[in-house]
N, C-alpha and C positions, 0 to 999 in steps of 0.2 A: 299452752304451747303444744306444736305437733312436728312434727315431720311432714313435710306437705309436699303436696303437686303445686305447684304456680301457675298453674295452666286457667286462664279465665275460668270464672263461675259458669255453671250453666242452671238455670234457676230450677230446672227441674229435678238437677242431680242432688243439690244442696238442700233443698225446701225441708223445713223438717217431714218425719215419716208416722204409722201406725200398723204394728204388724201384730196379730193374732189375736186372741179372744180369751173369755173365763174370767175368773173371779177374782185372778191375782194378777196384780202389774207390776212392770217394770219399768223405772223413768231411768233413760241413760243418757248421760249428758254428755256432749262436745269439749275439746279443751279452747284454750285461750286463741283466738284468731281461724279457729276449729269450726267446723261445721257439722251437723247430724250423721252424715255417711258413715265419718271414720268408727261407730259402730254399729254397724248396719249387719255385721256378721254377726255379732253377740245379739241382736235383735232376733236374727233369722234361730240362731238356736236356743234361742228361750222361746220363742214362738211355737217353735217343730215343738215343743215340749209340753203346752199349755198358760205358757202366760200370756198376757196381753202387753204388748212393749210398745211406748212412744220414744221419739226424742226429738225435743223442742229443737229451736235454735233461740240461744239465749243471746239478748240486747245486746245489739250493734254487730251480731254475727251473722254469717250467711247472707250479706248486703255488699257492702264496699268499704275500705279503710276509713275513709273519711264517717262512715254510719258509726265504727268503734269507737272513733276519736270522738264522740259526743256521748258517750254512754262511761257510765261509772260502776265501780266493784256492785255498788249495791242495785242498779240496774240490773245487773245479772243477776243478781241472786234472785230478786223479785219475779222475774223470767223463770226462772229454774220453777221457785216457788208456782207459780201460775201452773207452770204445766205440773207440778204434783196435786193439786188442791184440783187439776181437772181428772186427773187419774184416780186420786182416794175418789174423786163423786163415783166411779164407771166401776171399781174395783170393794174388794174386800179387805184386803191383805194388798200393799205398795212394798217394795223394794227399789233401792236406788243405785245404781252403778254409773261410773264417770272414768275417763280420762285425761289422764293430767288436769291442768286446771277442773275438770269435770269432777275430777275426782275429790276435789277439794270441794268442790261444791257442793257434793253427795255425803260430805262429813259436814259442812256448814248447815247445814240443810237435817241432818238426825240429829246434829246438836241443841235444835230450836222445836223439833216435831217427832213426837210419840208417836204420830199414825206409822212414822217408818220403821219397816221391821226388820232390816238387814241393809248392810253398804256393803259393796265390794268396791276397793280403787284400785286402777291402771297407771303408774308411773304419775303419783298426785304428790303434787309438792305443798310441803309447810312450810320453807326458804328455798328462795333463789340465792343460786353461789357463780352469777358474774358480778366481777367487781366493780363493772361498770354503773348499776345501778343506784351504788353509794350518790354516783352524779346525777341521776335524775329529775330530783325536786328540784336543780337549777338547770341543768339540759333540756328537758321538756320544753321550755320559754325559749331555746334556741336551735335544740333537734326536732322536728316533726315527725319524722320516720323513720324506724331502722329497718335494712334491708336485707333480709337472709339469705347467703349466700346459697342459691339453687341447688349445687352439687353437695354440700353436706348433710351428706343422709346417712345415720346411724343404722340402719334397719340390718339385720343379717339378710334378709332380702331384699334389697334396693326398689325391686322393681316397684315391691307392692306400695310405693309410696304414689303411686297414682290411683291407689283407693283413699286418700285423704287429700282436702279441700280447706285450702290455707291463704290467708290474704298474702300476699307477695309484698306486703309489706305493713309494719305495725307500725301504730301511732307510739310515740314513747309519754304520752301521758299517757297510753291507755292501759303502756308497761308501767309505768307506775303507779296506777290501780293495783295491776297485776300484783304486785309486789307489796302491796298496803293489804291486801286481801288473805294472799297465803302467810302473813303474819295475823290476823283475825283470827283464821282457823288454828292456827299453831295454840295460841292462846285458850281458843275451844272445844278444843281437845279432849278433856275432863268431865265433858257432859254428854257428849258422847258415849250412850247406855246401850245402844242397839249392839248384836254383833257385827263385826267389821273384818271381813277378807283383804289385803294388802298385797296388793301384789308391783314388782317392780323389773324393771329388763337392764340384765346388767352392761349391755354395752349404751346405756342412754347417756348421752352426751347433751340432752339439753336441760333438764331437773334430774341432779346428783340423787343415784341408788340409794344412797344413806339417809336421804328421806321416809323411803319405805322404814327403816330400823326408828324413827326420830317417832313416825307416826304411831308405831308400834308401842314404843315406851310412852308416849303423851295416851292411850286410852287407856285409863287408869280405872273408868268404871264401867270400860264395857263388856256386856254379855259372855263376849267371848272375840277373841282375836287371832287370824292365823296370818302369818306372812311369810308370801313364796316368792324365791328369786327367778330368774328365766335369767341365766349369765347368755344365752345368744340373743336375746330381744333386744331392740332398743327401742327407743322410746314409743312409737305408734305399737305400740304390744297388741293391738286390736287386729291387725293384719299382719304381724310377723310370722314371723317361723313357728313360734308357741300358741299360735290363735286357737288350733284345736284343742289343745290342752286347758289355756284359758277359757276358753268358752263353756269345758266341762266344769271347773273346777266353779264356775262363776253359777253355774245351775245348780251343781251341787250345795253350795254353799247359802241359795235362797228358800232349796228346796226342802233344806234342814231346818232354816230359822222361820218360813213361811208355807209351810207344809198346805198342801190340802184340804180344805174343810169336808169331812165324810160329808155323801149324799144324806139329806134326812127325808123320810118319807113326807108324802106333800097330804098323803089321805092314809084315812085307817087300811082300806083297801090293799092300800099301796107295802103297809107294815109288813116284814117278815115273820112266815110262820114260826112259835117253836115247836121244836120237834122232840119228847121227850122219848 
């Protein structure tokens, strides 16, 4: 889920992207009805820095409601999965960062694969808290769509919600995925070994703050875990008020658990003198 523009797709704005180069990657994932853009900014500064960043669009996204409504929880993941199995081939060292739902996926995804060497999430839920969803598994056979009301935008900065790319309307089987999913992760939790940065924006009104804290206690065998609040962000935290902040804390945080490999000499030639 996002905060979104509803403004038509334009295929070229949407299409997923590849920005920079080297020996280390970063896969960043889209949230739920999300498209690759909304982190195109945390691309551009891992980039300026040395890594190399994709981000897919995962099944039944960056198409049309009706492409979601035919795609399942584990359609995405398998998406997700593809574009990391094309990144470890290009790379040395993979890192993975998500929002919202993305972000759930970047923990589903280090809970099944040791190639990953660090997560960081953007306002990533382990529960949803409308009550509405209780009625889904019999709404879905008679809701088709639900429609989000344009003008509710959580962001401290309103505007920038036209740097995200949101279907203007969601299938509600597809919410019900939605919802059968970030219970999976909740549960996988515990296998999650990599270290994991957490992060969450406290005015988000569409996955409850209290998640960052729920995620925080559920990684019980990871590396190492830090979690930071942004009380002015709300939910698209990838273009809020806090992006610059986020964006450092997100490089910092790869660049600790996925350091650099030193140059090694390729010829004897090449070896440094010593110098006694």
């Amino acid at each position: 889920m996002t905060a979104r523009s509803l403004l038509p797709f334009d295929p070229d704005v949407v299409r997923p992207w590849t920005l920079g180069s080297g020996p280390r990657g970063a896969l960043l994932l889209h949230g739920f009805a999300g498209t690759p853009p909304e982190l195109r900014r945390l691309g551009e500064h891992l980039a300026a820095n040395g890594w190399r960043c994709t981000a897919p669009a995962m099944a039944g996204h960056a198409l049309t409601p009706e492409d979601l409504e035919r795609t399942s929880w584990q359609d995405w993941a398998a998406s997700a999965r593809q574009g990391l199995d094309e990144l470890v081939s290009q790379c040395e060292q993979v890192v993975v960062a998500g929002q919202s739902m993305g972000g759930a996926m970047a923990l589903h995804l280090a809970a099944h694969d040791d190639r990953i060497k660090a997560v960081a999430t953007l306002a990533a839920p382990v529960w949803l808290s409308d009550w509405r969803l209780r009625l889904l598994p019999v709404a879905k056979h008679f809701v088709r769509w639900d429609v989000p009301e344009a003008d509710d935008v959580d962001l401290f900065w309103p505007a920038a919600v036209h740097e995200l790319y949101s279907y203007g309307r969601r299938p509600t089987r597809a919410i019900r995925q939605l919802d059968v999913f970030v219970g999976v992760v909740k549960r996988e939790l515990a296998l999650v070994r990599q270290p994991a940065l957490v992060m969450h924006g406290g005015r988000d009104r569409v996955i409850d703050p209290r998640n960052a804290t729920d995620i925080e206690r559920g990684l019980v065998c990871s590396a190492a875990v830090e979690r930071h609040m942004y009380p002015r962000s709300g939910h698209g935290m990838s273009v809020d008020v806090d992006r610059e902040d986020i964006n450092g804390r997100v490089l910092a945080w790869f660049e600790r658990y996925a350091p650099a490999t030193p140059a090694v000499p390729s010829t004897e030639q090449d070896r440094p003198v010593s110098r006694r």
